[in-house]
C-alpha positions, 0 to 999 in steps of 0.5 A: 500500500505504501509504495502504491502510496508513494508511486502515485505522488512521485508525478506530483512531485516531480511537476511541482519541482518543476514549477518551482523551477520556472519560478526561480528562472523568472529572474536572472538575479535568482538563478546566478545566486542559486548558481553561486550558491550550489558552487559554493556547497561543491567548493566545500565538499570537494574541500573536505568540508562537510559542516561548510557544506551542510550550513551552505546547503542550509542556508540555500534551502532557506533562500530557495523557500524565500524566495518562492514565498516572496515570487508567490505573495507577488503573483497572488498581489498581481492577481488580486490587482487584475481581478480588481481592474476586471470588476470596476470594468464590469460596473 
């Protein structure tokens, strides 16, 4: 049952990556930022350094959740604007 369970949102996940991905791909300020950081996190662990490279890991996966909440506020503000414009149209 578990893995029946697990198969069937496997598709789920792996489309809402990839949503989130074109988010983030929306501003170049964010992709080189995701780039330093990920070479960053390679840099410490080719180094040797493993508490390096899990704070930097930390510390990317944080500015990725920001940053999709920060990309999410503005879509649901612009939203919220357009569905404003329409109604006043309307009357």
């Amino acid at each position: 049952m578990l893995l029946h369970i697990v198969r069937s949102l496997a598709p789920l996940l792996e489309q809402n990556v990839l949503q989130n991905l074109e988010l983030l791909h929306r501003r170049s300020e964010v992709v080189e930022k995701v780039s330093k950081h990920r070479a960053n996190i390679v840099e410490a662990i080719v180094a040797g350094q493993p508490e390096k490279a899990r704070e930097m890991s930390h510390s990317h996966l944080a500015y990725i959740e920001e940053t999709l909440l920060d990309l999410t506020r503005e879509a649901s503000r612009r939203e919220r604007s357009l569905r404003r414009i329409q109604q006043d149209s309307d009357s």
